[in-house]
C-alpha positions, 0 to 999 in steps of 0.5 A: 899102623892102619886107621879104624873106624869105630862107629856105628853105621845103623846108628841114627842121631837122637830124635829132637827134643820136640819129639820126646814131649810130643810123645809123652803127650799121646801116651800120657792121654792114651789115644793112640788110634788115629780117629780116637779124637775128643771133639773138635781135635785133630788127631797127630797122624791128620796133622803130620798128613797135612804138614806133610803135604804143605811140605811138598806141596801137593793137596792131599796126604795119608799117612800109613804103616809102612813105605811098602803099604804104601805102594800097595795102597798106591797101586790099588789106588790107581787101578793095578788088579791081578795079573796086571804087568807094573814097570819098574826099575830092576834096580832097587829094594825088594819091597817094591816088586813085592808091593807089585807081587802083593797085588798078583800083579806081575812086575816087569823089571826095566834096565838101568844106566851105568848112573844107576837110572832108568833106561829110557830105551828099554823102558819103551820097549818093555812098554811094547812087549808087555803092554803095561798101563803103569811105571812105580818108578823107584828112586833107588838110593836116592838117584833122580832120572830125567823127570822132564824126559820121563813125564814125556814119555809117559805122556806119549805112551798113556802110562800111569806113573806112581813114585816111589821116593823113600830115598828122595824126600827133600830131594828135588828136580830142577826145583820140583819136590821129588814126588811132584811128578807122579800121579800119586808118590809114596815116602817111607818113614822106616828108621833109615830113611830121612824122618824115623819113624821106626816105621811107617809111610806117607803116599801124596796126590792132587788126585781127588778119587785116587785119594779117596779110594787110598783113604778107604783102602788104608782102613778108615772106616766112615770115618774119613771125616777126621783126615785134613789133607783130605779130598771132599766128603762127594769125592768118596760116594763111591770109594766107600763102597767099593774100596776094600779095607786093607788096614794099614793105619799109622798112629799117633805115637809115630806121627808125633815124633814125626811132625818135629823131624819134619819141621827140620828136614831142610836141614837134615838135608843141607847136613847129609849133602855135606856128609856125602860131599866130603866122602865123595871128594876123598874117594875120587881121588882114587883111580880105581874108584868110579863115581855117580855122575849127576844131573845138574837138575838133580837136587839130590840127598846124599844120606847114602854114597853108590861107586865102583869098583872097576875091573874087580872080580866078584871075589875080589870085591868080597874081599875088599868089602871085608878088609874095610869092614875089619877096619870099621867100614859096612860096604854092601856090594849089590852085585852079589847073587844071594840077598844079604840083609836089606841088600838083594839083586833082581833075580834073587826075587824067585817069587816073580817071573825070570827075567834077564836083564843084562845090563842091569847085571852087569852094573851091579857087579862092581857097585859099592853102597854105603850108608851116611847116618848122620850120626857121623861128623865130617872128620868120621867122613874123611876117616871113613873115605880115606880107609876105602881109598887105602884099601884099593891101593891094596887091590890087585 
């Protein structure tokens, strides 16, 4: 009799107990907006910012409503304006080419590698062929390129690099924090991420004018004062005049249940790597199944696992992902032409240009994702794998 797995695959763990009192703490005193402060107190959202930042180590840090605003923000910060070509990976989530397609700027949609990475090659031909000042590099699915190579390039072709790290928070390169490598990078805190917010983003820099301008831009008012991770009052005698305010605040509730899943983040990282370990192991020992292969740099966090299935048909994957979704198992396959839930392929995105990116196609074809919540134990783990492993033993 064939297995089942019963759990949920959007199920997140329960918050920490932290986060409970934190909470009921701003909602028992009512000042949920981030500058409604008494005197001499710092608010939630400016001590997660500054938590944060001490986290990854950079100077300054704002905190927002979404990961998509952040990019936004980002991109406005570093001087993107209608009409400008932005880089960026063809693989990854719709916000991003949307955060681009938000500004009027045009995105320009770069290959990947069969490692689900940037393309070096192409990117440097679609520097020539576009002339874009600016690569929002995503680190879809938490998969880490050569962060040493890219920063060379990028030096040598004078490109403003923005990161975006919804999937690498806690992640490293080579021991750098994910985020480090960019002019300015941006975090998502939505419910899937590796801190639950439900919503909301993080966008960090050492960039004193960047920051200032990101401050204004996210809807501070003259109130820039209240922020801690924040650069000097001389650095916004510009911004505060010419930066619109595009609000885009997070508030205190959010940013009070943040600040104890950040304290325990390291762990909750160590917890997903010992997830992904187990189903990745499992699953390679089927021959029909082709794994991510990874840097020995890459310090990656395993909250999702990304494999193949070659030389399967587009049908007979459809198939596969519904035999093991009737045995409890939530595959997305990101080679599908038409956009399911959060799951979309590049020329699905009818709001930008058409472009063909071949490779890129051919790559997401037979690629296979899957959630890790760790809601999940490791024998929920092996269950789950082995139900994978047992259905392509039924492929033709």
């Amino acid at each position: 009799m064939n297995s089942y797995f019963n759990k949920n695959f959007t199920q997140q763990e329960p918050l920490p107990e932290a986060a409970f009192e934190s909470a009921m703490n701003v909602l028992r005193h009512g000042r949920l907006h981030r500058y409604n402060v008494t005197e001499n107190e710092d608010s939630e959202t400016s001590l997660l910012e500054k938590e944060f930042a001490d986290y990854i180590g950079v100077k300054y840090c704002l905190s927002v409503a979404s990961g998509g605003y952040a990019l936004a923000c980002a991109l406005r910060a570093v001087g993107v304006e209608p009409n400008d070509p932005v880089l960026t990976n063809a693989f990854t989530l719709a916000p991003v080419p949307g955060a681009i397609a938000s500004l009027g700027a045009k995105p320009v949609l770069v290959e990947i590698t069969r490692d689900l990475l940037i393309d070096f090659d192409d990117l440097n031909k679609k520097i020539d062929e576009s002339k874009s000042r600016f690569l929002l590099i995503s680190h879809m699915r938490g998969h880490i390129c050569d962060m040493d190579e890219l920063l060379s390039l990028c030096d040598k072709r004078k490109i403003i690099l923005i990161e975006d790290c919804a999937h690498t928070m806690g992640g490293t390169w080579d021991g750098t924090n994910s985020g480090l490598h960019g002019l300015v990078s941006c975090y998502s805190t939505q419910t899937y991420k590796h801190l639950n917010s439900g919503e909301g983003g993080l966008l960090v820099s050492n960039d004193p004018g960047l920051m200032s301008r990101a401050i204004i831009l996210s809807g501070s008012y003259m109130l820039y004062d209240r922020h801690i991770a924040r650069p000097e009052t001389s650095d916004f005698s510009k911004s505060k005049y010419y930066s619109p305010n595009c609000s885009g605040r997070m508030d205190n509730l959010r940013a009070a249940i943040l600040r104890p899943q950040l304290r325990e983040l390291s762990i909750k990282c160590e917890e997903w790597n010992k997830r992904y370990g187990v189903i990745e192991s499992i699953l390679g020992k089927s021959n029909r199944i082709g794994l991510i292969q990874r840097s020995s740099k890459e310090g990656y966090v395993g909250s999702s696992i990304q494999f193949y299935l070659d030389g399967i048909t587009g049908q007979g994957i459809t198939k596969f992902v519904d035999k093991c979704r009737r045995r409890g198992v939530e595959l997305k396959w990101f080679g599908d032409k038409e956009p399911h839930g959060y799951t979309s392929r590049f020329d699905s995105w009818k709001y930008i240009a058409p472009q063909d990116c071949p490779n890129t196609k051919t790559t997401l074809s037979t690629l296979l994702d899957m959630r890790i919540p760790l809601s999940f134990t490791l024998a929920d783990c092996e269950l789950i794998a082995s139900i994978i492993v047992e259905e392509t033993g039924e492929l033709d």
